[in-house]
N, C-alpha and C positions, 0 to 999 in steps of 0.2 A: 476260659472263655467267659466273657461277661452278662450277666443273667440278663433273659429278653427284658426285665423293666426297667433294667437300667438303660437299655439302649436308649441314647438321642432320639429324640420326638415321641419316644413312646410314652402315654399316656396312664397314669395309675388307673386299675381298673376302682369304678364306683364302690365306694364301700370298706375299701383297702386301707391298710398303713398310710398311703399319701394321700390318701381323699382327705380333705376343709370341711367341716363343719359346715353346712348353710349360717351365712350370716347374718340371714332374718329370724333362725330360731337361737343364734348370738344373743343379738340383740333384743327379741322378746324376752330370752329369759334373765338377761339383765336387767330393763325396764322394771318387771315385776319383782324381783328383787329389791330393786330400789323402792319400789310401791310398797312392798312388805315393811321393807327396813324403814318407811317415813310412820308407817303406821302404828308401826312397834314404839320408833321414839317418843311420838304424839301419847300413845297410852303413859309410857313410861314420866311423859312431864307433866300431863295430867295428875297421875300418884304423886310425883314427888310434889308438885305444887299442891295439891291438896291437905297433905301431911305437916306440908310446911306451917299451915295455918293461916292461908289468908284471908279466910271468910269463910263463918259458920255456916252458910248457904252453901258453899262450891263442896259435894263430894266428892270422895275419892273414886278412881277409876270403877278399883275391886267393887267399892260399895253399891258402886252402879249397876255393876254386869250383874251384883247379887239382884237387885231388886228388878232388874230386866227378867232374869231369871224365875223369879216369884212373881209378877204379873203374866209372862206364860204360864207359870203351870195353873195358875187360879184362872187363867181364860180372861182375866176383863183385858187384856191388850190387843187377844184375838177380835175379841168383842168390839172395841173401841175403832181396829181398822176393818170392821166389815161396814160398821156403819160410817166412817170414813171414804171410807172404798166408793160407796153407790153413788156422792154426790161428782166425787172424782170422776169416776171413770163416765159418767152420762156428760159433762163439761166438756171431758177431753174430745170425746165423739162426738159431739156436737160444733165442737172448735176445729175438728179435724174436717169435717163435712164442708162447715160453712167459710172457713177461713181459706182452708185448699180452695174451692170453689171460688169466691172474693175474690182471692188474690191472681187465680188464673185467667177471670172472668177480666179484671182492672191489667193486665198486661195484654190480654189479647185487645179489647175494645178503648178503645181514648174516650169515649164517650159513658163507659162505666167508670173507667179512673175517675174523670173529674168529679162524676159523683161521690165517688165511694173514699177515695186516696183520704181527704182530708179527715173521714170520720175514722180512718184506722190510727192515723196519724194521731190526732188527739186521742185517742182509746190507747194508742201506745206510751203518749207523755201526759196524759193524765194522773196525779196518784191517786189509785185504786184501790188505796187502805179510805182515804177519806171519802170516798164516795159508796162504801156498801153500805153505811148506815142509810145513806139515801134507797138503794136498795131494798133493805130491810124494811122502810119506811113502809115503802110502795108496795113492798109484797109479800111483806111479813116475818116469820124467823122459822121457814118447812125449808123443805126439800128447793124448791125452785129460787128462791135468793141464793141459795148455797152454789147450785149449779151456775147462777149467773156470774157470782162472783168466779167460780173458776174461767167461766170462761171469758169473762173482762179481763184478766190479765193473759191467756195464754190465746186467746181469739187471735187478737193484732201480730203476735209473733209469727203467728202463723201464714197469717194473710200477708203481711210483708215481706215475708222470705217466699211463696209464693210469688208472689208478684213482680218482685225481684228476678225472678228464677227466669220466669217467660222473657220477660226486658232484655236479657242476658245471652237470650239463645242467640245464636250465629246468623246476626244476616244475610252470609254466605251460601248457607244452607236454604234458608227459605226463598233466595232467590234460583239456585239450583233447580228444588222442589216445582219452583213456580214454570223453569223451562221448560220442563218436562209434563206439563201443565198439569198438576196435583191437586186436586180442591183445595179447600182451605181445610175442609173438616179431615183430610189425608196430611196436609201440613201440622194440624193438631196433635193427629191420633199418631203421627210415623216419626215426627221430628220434637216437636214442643214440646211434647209431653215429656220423650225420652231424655230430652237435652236436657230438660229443667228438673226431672226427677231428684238426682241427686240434690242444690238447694233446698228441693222442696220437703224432702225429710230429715235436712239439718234443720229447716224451721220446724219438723214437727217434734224432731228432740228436745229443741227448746222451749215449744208451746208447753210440752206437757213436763218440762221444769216450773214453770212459770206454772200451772195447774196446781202442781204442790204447794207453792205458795199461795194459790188465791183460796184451796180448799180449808190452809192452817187458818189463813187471816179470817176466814170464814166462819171457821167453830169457833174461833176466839172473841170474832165483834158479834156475829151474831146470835149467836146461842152454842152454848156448852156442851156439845154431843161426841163422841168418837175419841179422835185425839185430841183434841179441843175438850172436853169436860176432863181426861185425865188428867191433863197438865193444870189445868185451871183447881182444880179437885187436891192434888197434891200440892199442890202452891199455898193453898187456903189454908192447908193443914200441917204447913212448913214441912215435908216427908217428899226432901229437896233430889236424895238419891233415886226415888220414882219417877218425882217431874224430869230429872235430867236422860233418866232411861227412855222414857217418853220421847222427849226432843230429840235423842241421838237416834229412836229407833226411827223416827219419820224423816231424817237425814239420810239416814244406812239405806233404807227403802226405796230415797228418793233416786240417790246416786247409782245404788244398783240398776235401777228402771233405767235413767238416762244412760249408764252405761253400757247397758242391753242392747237400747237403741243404736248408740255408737258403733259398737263393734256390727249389728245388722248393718247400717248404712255403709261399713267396707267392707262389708262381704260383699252389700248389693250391687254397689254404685261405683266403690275406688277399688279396683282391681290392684289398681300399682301401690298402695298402702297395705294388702294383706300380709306380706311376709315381712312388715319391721312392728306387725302390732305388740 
């Protein structure tokens, strides 16, 4: 007599001999693999290029992780990204505030766009290395040039993709909203805001990309403080294995942050992306 699971139509019970793999955790754990395996090679050509000898500047990998290693334990790298840290993160907040704000303010009103579009516009194809000396001019080499420079370049990212976001929402909808007669501030608060969420913190992944960059271009045009005097400091004193630990460690930092973000915006926003992350 032929066992019940083999009978026609019947289905393997979950979990059994004939149950598949889900092939979103397939595919995640391949991805990462391959993320591993690029990272691995990168270390490894790094070495070999290094050894190879082609410039008494470029360390080797090992030499680097050593002196990454001895700036932790001696604390000045600690040190370096705390003071680091404060101009960043006050820029970012402040980019986040006023740029979210901008950019939702320039897609709901036409009458704020025309004001405002064109100054984000230029603040966005401006370059913002050449203008913080102007900056600096204005308001010195403290705290508050530092913050502005982060936020000249990750400000406009932010307000554009905002702005974008609202432009974007479904006309559909807000005339829906409108038959049912919905204020406008019920059209904002139940629809706008929902529809455009997602855009609006892919723009702020990238604002506060762009943040990393205006904070480094910062210690290094402005004054030498944080990771900016470290690298500037070992540069000086050709002790090339530190400055290079430097630069990778505010890369490694940068990208983990942005990739924080990432993976938050599909948890929050793309549902049908969570099972091939």
């Amino acid at each position: 007599m032929p066992h019940a699971d083999s009978m026609p139509g019947r289905v393997p019970p979950a979990g059994g001999p004939g149950a598949a793999a889900a092939p979103g955790s397939e595919a995640g754990g391949s991805l990462l693999a391959w993320r591993l395996a690029s990272v691995v090679l990168f270390c490894l050509a790094w070495e070999v290029a290094a050894r190879a000898g082609i410039n008494f500047a470029f360390p080797s990998f090992t030499r680097t992780v050593g002196a990454f290693l001895e700036m932790v334990l001696d604390g000045s790298l600690l040190v370096a990204y705390a003071r680091t840290l404060e101009p960043l993160v006050i820029g970012i907040v402040l980019s986040l505030v006023i740029g979210v704000g901008t950019g939702v303010a320039m897609g709901l009103r036409d009458d704020v766009e025309w004001l405002t579009l064109p100054v984000v516009i230029v603040m966005q194809a401006a370059p913002m290395a050449a203008l913080i000396p102007l900056v600096t001019f204005v308001y010195g080499i403290g705290l508050v040039s530092k913050v502005l420079a982060v936020m000249m370049l990750a400000l406009p990212v932010i307000a554009m993709n905002s702005y974008k976001a609202v432009r974007n929402v479904s006309p559909s909808l807000l005339a829906m909203s409108a038959a049912f007669l919905a204020t406008r501030w019920q059209q904002i608060r139940k629809i706008v805001l929902p529809e455009a969420s997602p855009m609006i913190f892919a723009g702020i992944r990238l604002g506060v990309a762009e943040g990393f960059s205006g904070v480094v271009l910062a210690e290094l045009l402005i004054t030498p403080t944080g990771i900016g005097d470290l690298i500037t400091f070992h540069r000086s004193v050709a002790n090339f294995g530190h400055m290079y630990a430097v630069i990778v460690s505010i890369v490694v930092f940068a990208v983990v942050t942005v990739t924080a973000l990432q993976y938050a915006e599909t948890a929050l926003f793309r549902p049908e992306k969570r099972s091939i992350r």
